[in-house]
C-alpha angles and dihedrals in degrees: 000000000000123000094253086061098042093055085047091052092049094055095042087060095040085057090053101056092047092050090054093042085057091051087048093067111035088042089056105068095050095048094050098058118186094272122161119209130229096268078061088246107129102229088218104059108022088246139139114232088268098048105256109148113246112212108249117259144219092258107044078046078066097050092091102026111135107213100229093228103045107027085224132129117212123215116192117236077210099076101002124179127158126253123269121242084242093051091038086062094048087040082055100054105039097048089053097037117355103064143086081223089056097073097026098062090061101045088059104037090053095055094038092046109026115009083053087053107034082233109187095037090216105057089061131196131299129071088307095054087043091045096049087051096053085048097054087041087053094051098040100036123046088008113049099015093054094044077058100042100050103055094043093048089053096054096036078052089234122155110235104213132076124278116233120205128237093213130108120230142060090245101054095038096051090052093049086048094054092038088050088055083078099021135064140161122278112221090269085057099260132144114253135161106276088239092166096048094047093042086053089056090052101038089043090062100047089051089052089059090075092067099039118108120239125016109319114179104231100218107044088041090051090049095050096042093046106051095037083064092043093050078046087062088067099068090039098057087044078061102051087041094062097028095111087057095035096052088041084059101038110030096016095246123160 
C-alpha cells in the first residue's frame, strides 16, 4: 500500500471514529430514558422517588468497571437496570481507551487470529509482523468497533455489557455465556439479538480492509474476520462469566 493510500486509509478511519464518538453521544440520551426501580431508587440518578440523593454503593462503583483481561463490563440479570447516559459516555470511552482490556483484547487476538496464521502474508513473521497486527487490532477492534457498537446500541436501545447469569452450575453458566456472545438485554431487561455489537465485528472488519496490504476482497474477508472475532467472543465471555471465582482463586479477591 503506498504511502498516499495508507494516509488516506488513516483519516478515513480517523473520520470514522469521530463520527461514532459524536453518535455516541448523542445516541446515548434517547436510549436511557428517566425510569425508578421497584425499591423506588431511579437507577439514573441515584435518587429515591422524591429526590433525596442515595450514597453510591459497592456495587454501582462496579457498573463501569472494565475487567483488565477482557475489556468487558458486566452487568447482573439479578438487579438489572440499564446504564445511564451518563454512565453509557464514560462506558464508551473506557472500554476503547481508558482500560488495561483495551489494549489486552487486541494483543491476544492478534496472535490467536492473525500472528498464528501469518495473516496478512506481507507483514511476515517476528516482533514487527506481530506489532503491526496489534496495531491494526487495536485500530479495528476497541476503537472503531466500538465507535460503531455504541451508537447503534443506543438507538437500537441495546445495552452494551455483558450479561451475567443468576444460575448455579458450570454447565448452565457456560451455556448462558455462549448464548450472551450473540445476546444482550434491551433497556426493559429483556433478552434481544445483540445486533450492535454483531454489526461492529463485521463492519470492523470491512473497515480494516482500507489499511491491509495486498488485495483483500473486501466481502469474504469481511465474512472470515468477522466471524472469527465474533466465535472469539465465546471464550471471552466464558471468561467474563467465571471472573469473580477466577480472580478469588487467582488473585484472592472477594
Amino acid at each position: 500500500m503506498s504511502a498516499q493510500n495508507h494516509d488516506s486509509a488513516l483519516g478515513g478511519t480517523i473520520r470514522v471514529v469521530l463520527v461514532g464518538a459524536v453518535l455516541a453521544l448523542l445516541a446515548s440520551p434517547s436510549a436511557f430514558s428517566q425510569t425508578t426501580s421497584a425499591s423506588g431508587i431511579s437507577p439514573q440518578t441515584g435518587a429515591v422517588a422524591d429526590g433525596t440523593p442515595q450514597a453510591p454503593t459497592s456495587h454501582d462503583a462496579q457498573r463501569l468497571y472494565v475487567n483488565p483481561v477482557t475489556g468487558q463490563t458486566t452487568a447482573w440479570t439479578s438487579d438489572y437496570t440499564p446504564l445511564t447516559a451518563d454512565e453509557y459516555w464514560k462506558l464508551y470511552f473506557r472500554q476503547s481507551y481508558w482500560s488495561v482490556g483495551a489494549y489486552f483484547g487486541p494483543l491476544f487476538s492478534a496472535l490467536a487470529l492473525d500472528q498464528a496464521t501469518g495473516t496478512p502474508r506481507q507483514w511476515g513473521g517476528g516482533f514487527r509482523g506481530y506489532g503491526l497486527r496489534v496495531a491494526s487490532r487495536v485500530a479495528s477492534g476497541d476503537v472503531v468497533q466500538n465507535s460503531i457498537q455504541f451508537p447503534l446500541a443506543g438507538l437500537l436501545k441495546e445495552d452494551v455489557r455483558y450479561i451475567a447469569s443468576d444460575q448455579q452450575g458450570f454447565r448452565r453458566r457456560a451455556l448462558h455465556a455462549i448464548a450472551y456472545s450473540f445476546l444482550t438485554y434491551n433497556t426493559q431487561g429483556h433478552p434481544t439479538l445483540n445486533i450492535a455489537n454483531i454489526g461492529g465485528y463485521y463492519s470492523a472488519s470491512a473497515i480494516s480492509t482500507l489499511w491491509l496490504p495486498g488485495s483483500q476482497k473486501t466481502v469474504s474477508y469481511t465474512l472470515s474476520n468477522g466471524s472469527e472475532s465474533l466465535a472469539l467472543n465465546v471464550p471471552v465471555n466464558m471468561l467474563q462469566e467465571f471472573w469473580p471465582e477466577i480472580s478469588h482463586k487467582v488473585f484472592h479477591r472477594k
